[in-house]
C-alpha positions in Angstrom: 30.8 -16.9 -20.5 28.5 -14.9 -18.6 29.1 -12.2 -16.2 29.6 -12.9 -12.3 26.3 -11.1 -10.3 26.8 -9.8 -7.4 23.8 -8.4 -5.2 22.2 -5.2 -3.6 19.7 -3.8 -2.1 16.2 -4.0 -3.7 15.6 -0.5 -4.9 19.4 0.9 -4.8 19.1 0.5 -8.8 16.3 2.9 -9.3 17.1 5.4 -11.4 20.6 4.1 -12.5 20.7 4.3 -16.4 23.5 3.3 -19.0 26.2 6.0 -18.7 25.7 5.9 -14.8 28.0 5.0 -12.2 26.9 2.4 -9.5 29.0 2.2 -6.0 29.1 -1.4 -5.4 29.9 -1.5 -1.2 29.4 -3.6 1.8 29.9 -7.3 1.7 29.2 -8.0 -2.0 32.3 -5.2 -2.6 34.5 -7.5 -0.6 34.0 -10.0 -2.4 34.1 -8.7 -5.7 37.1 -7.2 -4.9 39.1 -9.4 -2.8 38.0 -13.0 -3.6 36.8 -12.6 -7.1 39.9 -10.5 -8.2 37.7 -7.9 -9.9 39.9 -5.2 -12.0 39.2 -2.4 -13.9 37.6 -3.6 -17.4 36.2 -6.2 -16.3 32.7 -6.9 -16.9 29.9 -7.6 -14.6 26.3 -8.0 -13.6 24.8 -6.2 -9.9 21.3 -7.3 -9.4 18.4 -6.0 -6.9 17.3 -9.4 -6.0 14.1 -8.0 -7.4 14.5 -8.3 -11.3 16.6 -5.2 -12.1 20.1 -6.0 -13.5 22.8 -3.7 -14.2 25.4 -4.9 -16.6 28.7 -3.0 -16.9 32.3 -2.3 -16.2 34.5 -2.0 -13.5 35.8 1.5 -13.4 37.6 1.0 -10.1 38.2 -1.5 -7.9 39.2 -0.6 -4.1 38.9 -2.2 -0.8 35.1 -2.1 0.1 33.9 -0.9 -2.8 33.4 -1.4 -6.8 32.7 1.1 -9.0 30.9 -0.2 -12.2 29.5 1.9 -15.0 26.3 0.9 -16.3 25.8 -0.6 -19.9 22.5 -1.3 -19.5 20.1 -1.5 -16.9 16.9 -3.8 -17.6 14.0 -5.4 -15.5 13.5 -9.0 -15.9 10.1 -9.6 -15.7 8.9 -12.8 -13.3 7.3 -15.8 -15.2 3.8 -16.0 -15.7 3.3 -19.0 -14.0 5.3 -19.0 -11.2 6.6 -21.8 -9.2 6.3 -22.3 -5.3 8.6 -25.2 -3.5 6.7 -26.4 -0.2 9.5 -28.4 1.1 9.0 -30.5 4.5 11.9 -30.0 7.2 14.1 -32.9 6.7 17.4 -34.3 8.6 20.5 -33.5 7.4 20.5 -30.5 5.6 18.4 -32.6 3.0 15.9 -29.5 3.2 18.5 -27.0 2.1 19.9 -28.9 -0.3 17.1 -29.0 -2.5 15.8 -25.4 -1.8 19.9 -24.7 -3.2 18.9 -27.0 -5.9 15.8 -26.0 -6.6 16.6 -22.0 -6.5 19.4 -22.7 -9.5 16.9 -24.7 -11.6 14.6 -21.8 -11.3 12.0 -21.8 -8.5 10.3 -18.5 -7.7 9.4 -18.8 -4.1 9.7 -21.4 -1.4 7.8 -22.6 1.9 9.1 -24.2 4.8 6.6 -26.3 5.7 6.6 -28.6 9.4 5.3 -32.0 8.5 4.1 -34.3 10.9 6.4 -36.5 10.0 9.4 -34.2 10.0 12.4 -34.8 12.3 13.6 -31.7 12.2 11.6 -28.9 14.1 12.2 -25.1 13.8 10.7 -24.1 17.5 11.7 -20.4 19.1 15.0 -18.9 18.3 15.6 -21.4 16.2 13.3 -20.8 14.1 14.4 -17.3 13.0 17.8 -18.0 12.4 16.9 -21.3 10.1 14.6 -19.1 8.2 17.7 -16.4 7.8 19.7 -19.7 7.0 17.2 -20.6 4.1 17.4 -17.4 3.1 21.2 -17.1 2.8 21.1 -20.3 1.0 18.6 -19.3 -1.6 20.6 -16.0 -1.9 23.8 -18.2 -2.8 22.2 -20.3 -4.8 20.9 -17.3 -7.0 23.9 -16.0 -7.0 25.7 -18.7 -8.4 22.8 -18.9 -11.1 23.1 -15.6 -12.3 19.7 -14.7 -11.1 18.1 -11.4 -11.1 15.6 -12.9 -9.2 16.0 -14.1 -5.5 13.5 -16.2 -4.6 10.9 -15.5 -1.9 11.5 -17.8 1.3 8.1 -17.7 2.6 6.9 -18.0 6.6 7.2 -21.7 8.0 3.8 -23.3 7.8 2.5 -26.2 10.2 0.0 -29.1 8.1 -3.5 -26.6 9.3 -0.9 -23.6 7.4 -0.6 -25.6 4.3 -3.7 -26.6 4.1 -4.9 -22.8 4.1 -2.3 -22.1 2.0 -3.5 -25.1 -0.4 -7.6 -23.2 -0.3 -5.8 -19.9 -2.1 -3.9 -21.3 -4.2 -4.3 -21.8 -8.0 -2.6 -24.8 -8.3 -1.4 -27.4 -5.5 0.3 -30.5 -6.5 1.4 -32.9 -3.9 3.9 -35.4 -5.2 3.2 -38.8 -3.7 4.2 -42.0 -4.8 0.8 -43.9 -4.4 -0.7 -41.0 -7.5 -2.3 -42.5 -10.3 -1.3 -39.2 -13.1 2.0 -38.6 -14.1 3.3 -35.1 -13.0 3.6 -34.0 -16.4 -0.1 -34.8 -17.4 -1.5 -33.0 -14.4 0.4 -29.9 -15.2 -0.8 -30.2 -18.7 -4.3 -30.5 -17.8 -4.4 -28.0 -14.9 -2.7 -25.4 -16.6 -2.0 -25.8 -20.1 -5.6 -27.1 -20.8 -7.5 -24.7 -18.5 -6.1 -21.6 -20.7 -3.4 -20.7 -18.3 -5.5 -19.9 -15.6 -3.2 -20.6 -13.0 -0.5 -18.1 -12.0 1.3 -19.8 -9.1 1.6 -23.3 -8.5 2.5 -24.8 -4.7 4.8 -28.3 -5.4 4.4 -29.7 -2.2 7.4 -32.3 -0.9 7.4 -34.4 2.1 9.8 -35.4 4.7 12.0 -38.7 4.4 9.0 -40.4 6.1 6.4 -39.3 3.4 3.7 -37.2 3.9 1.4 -39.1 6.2 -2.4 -40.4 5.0 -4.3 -37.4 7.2 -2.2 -34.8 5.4 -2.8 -36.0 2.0 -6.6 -35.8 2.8 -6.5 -32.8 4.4 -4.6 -31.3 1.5 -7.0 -32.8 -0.8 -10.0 -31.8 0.9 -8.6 -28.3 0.3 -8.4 -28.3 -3.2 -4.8 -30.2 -4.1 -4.4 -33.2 -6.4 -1.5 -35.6 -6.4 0.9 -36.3 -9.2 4.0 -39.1 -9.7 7.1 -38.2 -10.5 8.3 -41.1 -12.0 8.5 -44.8 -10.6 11.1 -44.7 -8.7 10.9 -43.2 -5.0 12.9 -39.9 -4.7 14.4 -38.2 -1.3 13.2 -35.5 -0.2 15.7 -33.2 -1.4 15.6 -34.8 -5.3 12.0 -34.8 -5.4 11.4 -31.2 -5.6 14.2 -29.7 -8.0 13.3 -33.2 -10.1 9.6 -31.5 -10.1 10.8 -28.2 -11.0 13.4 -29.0 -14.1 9.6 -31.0 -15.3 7.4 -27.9 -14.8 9.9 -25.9 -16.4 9.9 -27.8 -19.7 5.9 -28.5 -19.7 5.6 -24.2 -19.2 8.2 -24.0 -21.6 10.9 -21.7 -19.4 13.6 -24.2 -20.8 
């Protein structure tokens, strides 16, 4: 069974090396200590968040803090093709869910994206706090994973946002019922075909509405192409972990 992770800071595991002691503290400690029952002897796993992971042992275990020495400390490099998850707003938490979903398959980095069609709107104060929320729920989800990695949660983009974002990227897919090639092919063909030449790809999901006809053509103007993901019409929140377990197997991550 693997070890449990628990997180810190970016950076607070530079210069930690097997035969070191890491203090453990804050939140993370707490819960360590006082939901996950951590003793001494115990092995475990703190990661950066950033690709550096410690693996070692407890050495002590007190109330707001856990003292682990190191094992081994490694970087885990990032894939080189990396996924990007532009998911659309949607009701019900649907949004979240597959951003949870999509962060323990193994996305790299996702996008918020405001859809015409979306129900849900992230206006003033609101906005901040459901980006922190999107952030805590990628965190968990990477967490639970046993990620080194926590994946980027990107700026909210409006349809003009994506469509700029769509111009720089290497790859957009839009994943729309109504395509003619089969995810897998264009991924293939884009990527495997052209000699790996792309190094981030944007899968781009809709609300429960769809994405609307001007944004497809705007999004296509820019420089994406739309793929199917199978026959059968997904919600929004299947659509883009269903995309990501598919990309992972055509890049061969699994």
């Amino acid at each position: 069974m693997s070890n449990p992770v628990f997180f810190t800071p970016a950076g607070s595991l530079d210069g930690v090396v097997a035969g070191s002691v890491f203090v453990l503290d804050g939140p993370e400690a707490r819960h360590a200590v006082t939901v996950k029952r951590l003793s001494v002897g115990e092995s475990v796993d703190i990661a950066d968040g950033a690709g550096t992971r410690l693996t070692g042992t407890v050495s002590e275990a007190g109330a707001g803090a856990l003292s682990v020495t190191a094992s081994e400390v490694v970087f885990e490099d990032q894939p080189a093709v990396r996924l990007v998850l532009v998911q659309a707003l949607a009701k019900g938490d649907r949004d979240e869910l597959a951003i949870e979903t999509a962060t323990e398959l193994g996305i790299d980095a996702v996008v918020p994206w405001q859809s015409e069609r979306s129900i849900v709107r992230w206006k003033a104060d609101r906005a901040a706090k459901a980006h922190a929320k999107w952030q805590s729920v990628v965190a968990a989800a990477a967490k639970q994973a046993r990620r080194a990695w926590v994946p980027e949660v990107r700026p909210m983009v409006d349809s003009a946002g994506l469509a700029k974002a769509v111009e720089g990227a290497d790859l957009a897919i839009i994943l729309h019922e109504d395509a003619k090639n089969p995810l897998r092919a264009v991924l293939q063909q884009q990527i495997l075909d052209a000699s790996g030449s792309a190094r981030e790809v944007l899968l781009i999901v809709g609300p429960e509405g769809g994405i609307s006809p001007r944004e497809v053509t705007r999004f296509s103007d820019a420089g994406a192409v739309t793929a199917l993901l199978g026959h059968h019409v997904l919600r929004s929140s299947t659509a883009g972990p269903a995309a990501v377990v598919l990309a992972s197997d055509v890049l061969g991550r699994w």
